[in-house]
C-alpha positions in Angstrom: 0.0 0.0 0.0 1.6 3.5 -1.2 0.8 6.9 0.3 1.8 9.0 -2.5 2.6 12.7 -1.1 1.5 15.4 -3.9 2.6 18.3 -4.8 0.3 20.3 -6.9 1.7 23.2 -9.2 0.8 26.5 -10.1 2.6 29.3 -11.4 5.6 27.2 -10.7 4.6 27.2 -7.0 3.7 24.1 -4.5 -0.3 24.9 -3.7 -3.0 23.0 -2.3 -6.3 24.0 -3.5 -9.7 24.2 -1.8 -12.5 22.1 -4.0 -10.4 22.6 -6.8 -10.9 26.4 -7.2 -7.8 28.0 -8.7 -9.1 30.8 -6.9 -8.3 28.9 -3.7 -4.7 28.4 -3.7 -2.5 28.0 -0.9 1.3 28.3 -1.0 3.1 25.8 0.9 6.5 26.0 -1.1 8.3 28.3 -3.6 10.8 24.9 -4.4 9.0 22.3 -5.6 12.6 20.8 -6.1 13.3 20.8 -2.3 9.8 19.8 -1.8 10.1 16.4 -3.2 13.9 16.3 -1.7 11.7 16.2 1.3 9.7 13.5 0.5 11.9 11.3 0.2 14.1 11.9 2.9 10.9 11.5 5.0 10.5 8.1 3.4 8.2 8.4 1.0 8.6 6.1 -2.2 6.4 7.6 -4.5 5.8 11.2 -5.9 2.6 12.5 -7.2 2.6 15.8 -9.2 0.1 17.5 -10.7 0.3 20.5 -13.0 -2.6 22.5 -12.5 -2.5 25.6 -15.1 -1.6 22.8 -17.6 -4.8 20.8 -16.4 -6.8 24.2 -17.2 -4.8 25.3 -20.7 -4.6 21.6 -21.9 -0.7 22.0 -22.0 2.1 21.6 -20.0 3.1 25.1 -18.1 4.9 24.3 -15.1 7.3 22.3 -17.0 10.4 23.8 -15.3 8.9 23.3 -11.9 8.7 19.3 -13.3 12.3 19.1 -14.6 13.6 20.9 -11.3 11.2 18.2 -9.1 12.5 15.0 -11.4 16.2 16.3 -10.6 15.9 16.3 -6.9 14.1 13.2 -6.1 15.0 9.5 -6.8 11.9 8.7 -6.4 9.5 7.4 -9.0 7.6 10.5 -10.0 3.9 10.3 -11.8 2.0 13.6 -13.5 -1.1 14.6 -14.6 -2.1 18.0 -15.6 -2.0 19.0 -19.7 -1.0 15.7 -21.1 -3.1 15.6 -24.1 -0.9 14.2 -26.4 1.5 10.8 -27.9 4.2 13.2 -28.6 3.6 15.6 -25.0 3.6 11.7 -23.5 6.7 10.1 -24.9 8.5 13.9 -24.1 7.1 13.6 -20.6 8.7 9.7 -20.2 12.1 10.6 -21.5 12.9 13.1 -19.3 12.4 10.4 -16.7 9.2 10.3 -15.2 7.4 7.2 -13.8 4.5 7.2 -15.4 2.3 9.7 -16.5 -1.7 10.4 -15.4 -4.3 11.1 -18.3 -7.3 12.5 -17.4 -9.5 14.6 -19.9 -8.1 13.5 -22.5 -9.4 9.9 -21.3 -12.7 11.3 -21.6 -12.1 12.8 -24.7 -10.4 10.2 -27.0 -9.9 7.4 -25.1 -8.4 5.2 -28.0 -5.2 7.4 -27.8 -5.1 6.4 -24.1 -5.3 3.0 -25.3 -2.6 3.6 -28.3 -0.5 5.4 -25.6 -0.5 2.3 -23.3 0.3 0.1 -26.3 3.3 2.3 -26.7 4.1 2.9 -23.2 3.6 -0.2 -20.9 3.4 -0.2 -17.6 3.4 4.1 -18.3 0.4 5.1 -18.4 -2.1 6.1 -15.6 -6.1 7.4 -15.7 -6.9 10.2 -13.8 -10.8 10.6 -13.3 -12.2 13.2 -11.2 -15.5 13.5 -10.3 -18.1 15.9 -8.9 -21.4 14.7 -8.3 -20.8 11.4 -9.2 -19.7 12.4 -13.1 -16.5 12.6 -13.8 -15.3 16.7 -14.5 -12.6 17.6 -17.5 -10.8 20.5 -18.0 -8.9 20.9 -14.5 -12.5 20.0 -13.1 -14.1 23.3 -14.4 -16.3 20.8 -16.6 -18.8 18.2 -15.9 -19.4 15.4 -18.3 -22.2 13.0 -18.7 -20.1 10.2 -17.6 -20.5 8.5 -14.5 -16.8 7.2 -12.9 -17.3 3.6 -13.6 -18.7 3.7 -16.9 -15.3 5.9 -17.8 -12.9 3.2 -16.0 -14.6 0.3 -17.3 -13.7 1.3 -20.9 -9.8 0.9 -20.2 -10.4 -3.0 -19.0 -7.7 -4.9 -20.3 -5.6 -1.6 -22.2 -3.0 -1.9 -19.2 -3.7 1.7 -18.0 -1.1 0.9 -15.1 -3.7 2.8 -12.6 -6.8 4.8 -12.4 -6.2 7.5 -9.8 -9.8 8.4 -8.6 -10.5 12.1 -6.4 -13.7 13.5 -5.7 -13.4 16.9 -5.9 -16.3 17.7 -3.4 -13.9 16.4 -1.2 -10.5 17.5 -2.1 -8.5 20.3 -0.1 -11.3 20.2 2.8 -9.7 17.4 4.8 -13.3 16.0 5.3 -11.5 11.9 4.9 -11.0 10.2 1.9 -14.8 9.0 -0.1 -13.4 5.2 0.6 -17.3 3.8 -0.2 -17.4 5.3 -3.8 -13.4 4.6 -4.0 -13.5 0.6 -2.7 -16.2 0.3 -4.8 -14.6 1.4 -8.2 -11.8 -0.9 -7.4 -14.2 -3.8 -6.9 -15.4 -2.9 -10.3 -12.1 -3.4 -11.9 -9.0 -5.2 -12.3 -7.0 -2.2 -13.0 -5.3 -0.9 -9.6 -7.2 2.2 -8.1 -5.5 5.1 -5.9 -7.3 7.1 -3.8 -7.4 10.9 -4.0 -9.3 14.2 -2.3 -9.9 14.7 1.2 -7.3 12.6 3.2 -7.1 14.5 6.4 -5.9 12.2 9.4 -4.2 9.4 10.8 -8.0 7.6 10.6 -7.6 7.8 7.3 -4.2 5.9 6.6 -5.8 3.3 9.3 -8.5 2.9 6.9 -6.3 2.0 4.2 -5.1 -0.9 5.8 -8.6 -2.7 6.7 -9.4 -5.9 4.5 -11.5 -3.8 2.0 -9.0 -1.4 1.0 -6.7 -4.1 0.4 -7.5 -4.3 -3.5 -6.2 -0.2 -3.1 -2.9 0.6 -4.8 -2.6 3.5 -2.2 -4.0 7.1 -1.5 -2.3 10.4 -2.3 -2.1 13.1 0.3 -1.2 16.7 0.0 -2.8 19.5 2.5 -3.0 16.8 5.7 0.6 16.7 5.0 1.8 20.1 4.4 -0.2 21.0 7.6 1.1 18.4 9.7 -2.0 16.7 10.3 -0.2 13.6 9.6 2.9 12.6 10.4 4.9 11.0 8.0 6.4 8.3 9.8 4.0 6.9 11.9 1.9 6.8 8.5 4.5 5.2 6.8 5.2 2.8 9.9 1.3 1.9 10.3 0.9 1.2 6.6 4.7 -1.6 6.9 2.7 -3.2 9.6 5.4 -1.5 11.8 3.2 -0.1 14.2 0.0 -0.8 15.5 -2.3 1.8 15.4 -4.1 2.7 18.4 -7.4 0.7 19.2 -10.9 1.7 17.8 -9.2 5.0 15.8 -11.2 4.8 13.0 -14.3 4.0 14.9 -17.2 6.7 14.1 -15.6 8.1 10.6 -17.3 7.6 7.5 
């Protein structure tokens, strides 16, 4: 189970936002390089980044923030945020990130995120946000039709290496991860799911180690972090099986 820290950028800045309002930015870092240096010397394993005036322009803008963030971290780095394209893809993966996350684009023309998984194994990620139960496009400023199975199901058996699933009613307001909705998308499909919005506690990275959270891939966290609501290595510790947490913590939380 991975607990993927995130750093979310805009105007080359590490922000969190509220509900995923631009408007509602806060600044937690000017060096998103020293940031992720962070990270991993706090023992994370993984790296989530998301570019959000790229997710809005449907390009990639923070790309020196990116390049400056892949440079300081060993660690496996994934992105989402203006990936629209083969060529913006196969740029992204040869200046050595992990893997990267398509998300409107999968709504969009999802035979190039099959085509781009052909091309890419193991590369490739989904990224479906949703408000409302329908999954939103466009750096979430746009509902679609499309409810968030209905989307997933369509990239059974393309090797889309994970879907990485937020609901944005959640995201930024540390109300605790949607696990009902989120356990049962990943019940609906083989491809490995990762949670995303709301993550606000310790409860929370209890929660990913009960039995039905087991078919998880992991859970990003950003603001819980940056605010210290969680500390990194008893999260990291509990989710080993290094430590136990303490009894009946998650008791009462939905």
């Amino acid at each position: 189970m991975i607990l993927f820290p995130a750093i979310d950028l805009k105007d080359g800045q590490c922000v969190r936002l509220k509900l995923g309002d631009m408007d509602q930015a806060t600044v937690y870092s000017n060096d998103p390089g020293a940031q992720a240096k962070a990270f991993e010397d706090q023992g994370f394993d993984w790296l989530h980044v998301v570019d959000l005036n790229g997710a809005f322009a449907g390009e990639s803008v923070n790309g020196a923030a990116v390049e400056a963030i892949l440079k300081a971290t060993r660690n496996p780095v994934q992105l989402g945020g203006g990936i629209r394209t083969l060529a913006h893809i196969e740029s992204w993966l040869e200046k050595g990130l992990a893997r990267v996350i398509l998300g409107t684009v999968a709504v969009r023309d999802p035979d190039l995120v099959k085509e781009a998984c052909r091309k890419f194994p193991s590369k490739v990620a989904v990224g479906i946000d949703a408000k409302g139960g329908k999954v939103a496009v466009e750096g979430w400023a746009e509902a679609s039709s499309l409810g968030v199975v209905e989307l997933a199901k369509k990239f059974e058996g393309a090797g889309v290496a994970a879907i990485i699933y937020t609901d944005i009613d959640r995201d930024g307001v540390l109300a605790g991860i949607n696990w009902d909705s989120t356990i049962d998308l990943a019940e609906a499909l083989s491809i490995p799911v990762i949670a995303s919005g709301g993550l606000a506690s310790i409860a929370d990275i209890v929660r990913m180690t009960m039995p039905d959270a087991k078919k998880l891939e992991g859970a990003i966290s950003g603001r819980a972090l940056y605010d210290g609501r969680i500390d990194p290595a008893e999260a990291l510790a509990i989710l080993r099986g290094e430590l136990k947490p303490a009894a009946g913590l998650f008791e009462g939380r939905p």
